[in-house]
LUMVO-384656 format. One record per residue (C-alpha): residue number from 1; x, y, z; residue in one letter. Coordinates in steps of 0.2 Angstrom, whole numbers, plus 2048, in hexadecimal, padded with zeros to 3 digits. Each point is the difference from the previous one (the first is absolute). Last residue first. Layout:
# LUMVO-384656
+-----+-----+-----+-----+------+
!  nr !  c1 !  c2 !  c3 ! rest !
+-----+-----+-----+-----+------+
! NUM !   X !   Y !   Z !    a !
...
+-----+-----+-----+-----+------+
# end
This chain:
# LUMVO-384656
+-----+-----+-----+-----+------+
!  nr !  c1 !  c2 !  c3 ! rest !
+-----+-----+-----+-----+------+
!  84 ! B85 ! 7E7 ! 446 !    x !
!  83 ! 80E ! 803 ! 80B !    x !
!  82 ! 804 ! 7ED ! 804 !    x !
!  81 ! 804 ! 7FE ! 7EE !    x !
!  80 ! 80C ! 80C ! 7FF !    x !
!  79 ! 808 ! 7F7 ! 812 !    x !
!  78 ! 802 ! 7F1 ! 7F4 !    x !
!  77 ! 807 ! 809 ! 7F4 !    x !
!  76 ! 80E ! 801 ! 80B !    x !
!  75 ! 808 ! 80F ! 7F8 !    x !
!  74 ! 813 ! 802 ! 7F6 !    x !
!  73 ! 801 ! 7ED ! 7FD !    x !
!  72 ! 7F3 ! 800 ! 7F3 !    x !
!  71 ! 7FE ! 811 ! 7F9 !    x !
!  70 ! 801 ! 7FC ! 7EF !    x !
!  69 ! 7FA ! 7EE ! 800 !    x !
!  68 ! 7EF ! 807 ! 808 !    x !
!  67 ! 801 ! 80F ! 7F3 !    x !
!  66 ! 800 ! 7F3 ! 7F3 !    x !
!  65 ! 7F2 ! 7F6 ! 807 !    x !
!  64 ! 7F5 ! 812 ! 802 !    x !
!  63 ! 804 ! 804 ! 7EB !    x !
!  62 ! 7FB ! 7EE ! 7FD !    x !
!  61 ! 7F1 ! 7FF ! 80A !    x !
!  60 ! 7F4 ! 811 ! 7F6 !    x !
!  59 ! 806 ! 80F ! 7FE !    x !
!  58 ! 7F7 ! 80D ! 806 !    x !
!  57 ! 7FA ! 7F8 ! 810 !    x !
!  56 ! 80D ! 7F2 ! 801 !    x !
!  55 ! 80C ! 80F ! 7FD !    x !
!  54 ! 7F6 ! 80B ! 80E !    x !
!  53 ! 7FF ! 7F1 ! 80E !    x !
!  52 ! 813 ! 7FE ! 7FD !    x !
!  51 ! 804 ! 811 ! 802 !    x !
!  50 ! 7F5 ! 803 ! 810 !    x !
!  49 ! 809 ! 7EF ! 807 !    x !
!  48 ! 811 ! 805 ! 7FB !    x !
!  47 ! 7FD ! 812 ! 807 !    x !
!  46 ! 7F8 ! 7F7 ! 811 !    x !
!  45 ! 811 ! 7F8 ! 801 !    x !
!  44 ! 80B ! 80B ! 7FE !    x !
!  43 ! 80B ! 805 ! 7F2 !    x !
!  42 ! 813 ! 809 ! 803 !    x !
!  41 ! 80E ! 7FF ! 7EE !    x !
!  40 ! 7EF ! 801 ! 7F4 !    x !
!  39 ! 80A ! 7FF ! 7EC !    x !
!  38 ! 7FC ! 7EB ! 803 !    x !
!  37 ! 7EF ! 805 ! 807 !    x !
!  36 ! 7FC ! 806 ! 7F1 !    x !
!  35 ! 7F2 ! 80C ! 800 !    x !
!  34 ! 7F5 ! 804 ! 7EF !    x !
!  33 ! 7EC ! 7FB ! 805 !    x !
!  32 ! 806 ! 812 ! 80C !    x !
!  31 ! 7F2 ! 7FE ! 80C !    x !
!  30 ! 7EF ! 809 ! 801 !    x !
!  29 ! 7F5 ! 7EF ! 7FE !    x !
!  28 ! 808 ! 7F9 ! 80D !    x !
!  27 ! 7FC ! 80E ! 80B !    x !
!  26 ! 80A ! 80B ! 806 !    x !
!  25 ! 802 ! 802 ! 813 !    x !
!  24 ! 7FB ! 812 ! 807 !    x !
!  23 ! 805 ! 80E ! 809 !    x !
!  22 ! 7FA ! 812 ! 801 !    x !
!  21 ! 807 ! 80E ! 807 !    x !
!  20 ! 7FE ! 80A ! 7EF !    x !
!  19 ! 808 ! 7F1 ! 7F7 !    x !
!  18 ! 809 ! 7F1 ! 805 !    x !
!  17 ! 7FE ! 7EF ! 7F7 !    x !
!  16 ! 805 ! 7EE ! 800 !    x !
!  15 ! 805 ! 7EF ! 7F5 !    x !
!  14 ! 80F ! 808 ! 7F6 !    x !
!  13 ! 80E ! 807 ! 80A !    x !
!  12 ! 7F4 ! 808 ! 80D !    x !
!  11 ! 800 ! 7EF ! 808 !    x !
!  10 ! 813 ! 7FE ! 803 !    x !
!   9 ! 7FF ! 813 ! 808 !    x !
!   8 ! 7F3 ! 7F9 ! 80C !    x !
!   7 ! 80A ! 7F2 ! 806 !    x !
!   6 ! 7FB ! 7EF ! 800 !    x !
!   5 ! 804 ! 7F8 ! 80F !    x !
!   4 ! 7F7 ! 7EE ! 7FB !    x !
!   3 ! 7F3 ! 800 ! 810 !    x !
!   2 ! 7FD ! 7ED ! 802 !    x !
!   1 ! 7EE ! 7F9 ! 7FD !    x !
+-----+-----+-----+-----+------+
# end
């Protein structure tokens, strides 16, 4: 696997959390089900793959497929399938 330089600022943004010294990733399941990555002007890779593993989750293949066509281009989905 390749390191993807993901900052921990970009995280905190939506897919990770500080408190009381403690870090953490959300999990799918904690996600915002609302994020656009159209409105999203810096994603990474693991925060497509989280959010795509929390829509198909929730929501079921179509929510996932339009979130694949809405940040295709912007991450190698293939590198978000590598982080599974």
């Amino acid at each position: 696997m390749r390191a993807t330089y993901t900052s921990i600022d970009a995280l905190a943004r939506g897919i990770f959390m500080a408190t009381a010294g403690k870090a953490r990733l959300l999990s799918p399941g904690e996600l915002d089900r609302a994020w656009d990555p159209t409105h999203d002007d810096r994603i990474s890779d693991r925060e497509v793959r989280d959010r795509l593993a929390a829509a198909l989750m929730a929501d079921g293949v179509r929510r996932a497929s339009a979130l694949m066509a809405a940040v295709r281009g912007r991450v190698d989905l293939d590198t978000c399938k590598d982080l599974v």
